[in-house]
C-alpha positions in Angstrom: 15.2 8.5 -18.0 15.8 11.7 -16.4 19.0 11.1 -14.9 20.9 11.3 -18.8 21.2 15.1 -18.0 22.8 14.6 -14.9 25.3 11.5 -16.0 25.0 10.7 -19.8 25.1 7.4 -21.1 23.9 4.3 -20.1 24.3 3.9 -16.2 25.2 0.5 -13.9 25.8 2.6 -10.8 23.1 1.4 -8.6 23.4 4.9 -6.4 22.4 6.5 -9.6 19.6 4.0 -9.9 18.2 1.7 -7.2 15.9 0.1 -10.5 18.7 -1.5 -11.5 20.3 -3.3 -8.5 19.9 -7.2 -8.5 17.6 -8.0 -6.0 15.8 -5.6 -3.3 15.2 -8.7 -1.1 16.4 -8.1 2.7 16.6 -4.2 2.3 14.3 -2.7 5.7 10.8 -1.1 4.5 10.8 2.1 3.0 8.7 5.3 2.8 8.7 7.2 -0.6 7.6 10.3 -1.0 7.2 11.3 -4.4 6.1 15.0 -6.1 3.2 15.0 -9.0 4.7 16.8 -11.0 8.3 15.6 -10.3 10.6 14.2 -13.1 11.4 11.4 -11.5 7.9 10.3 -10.2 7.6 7.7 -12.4 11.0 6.2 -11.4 9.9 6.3 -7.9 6.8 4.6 -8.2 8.3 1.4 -10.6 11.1 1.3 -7.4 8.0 0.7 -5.2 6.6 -1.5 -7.0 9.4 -3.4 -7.4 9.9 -3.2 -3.4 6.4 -4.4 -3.4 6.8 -7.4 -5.6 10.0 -8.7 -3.5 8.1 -8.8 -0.7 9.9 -5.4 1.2 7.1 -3.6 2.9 6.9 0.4 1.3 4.7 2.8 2.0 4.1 5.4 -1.2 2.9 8.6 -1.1 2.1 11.3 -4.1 1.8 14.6 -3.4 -0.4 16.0 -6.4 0.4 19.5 -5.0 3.9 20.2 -5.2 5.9 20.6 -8.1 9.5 19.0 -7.0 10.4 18.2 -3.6 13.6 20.1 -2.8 15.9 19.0 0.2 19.0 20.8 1.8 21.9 20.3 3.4 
């Protein structure tokens, strides 16, 4: 994964990682968006899919243009 160069080792903070938290069962339906070209893209989508096979309704999209989404404060 990506996130060993921003905290090395193996992780079981779920904030670090929504993939590894028990169940996603009862969480409200999300919206990822996820870059093309992003690091974490494929991250994103396995979350999705596991959103999808607990029966949480998501709606993915990929944006094949950009690069990285950046956010600020």
């Amino acid at each position: 994964m990506v996130a060993e160069a921003y905290k090395p080792g193996p992780s079981t903070d779920t904030e670090c990682s929504p993939l590894i938290v028990e169940s996603t069962r009862g969480l409200p339906a999300a919206y990822i968006q996820i870059a093309g070209r992003d690091p974490y893209r494929d991250e994103g989508l396995l979350y999705a899919q596991r959103l999808e096979a607990e029966d949480v309704p998501v709606n993915v999209k990929v944006c094949v243009f950009f690069t990285m989404l950046i956010y600020n404060d």
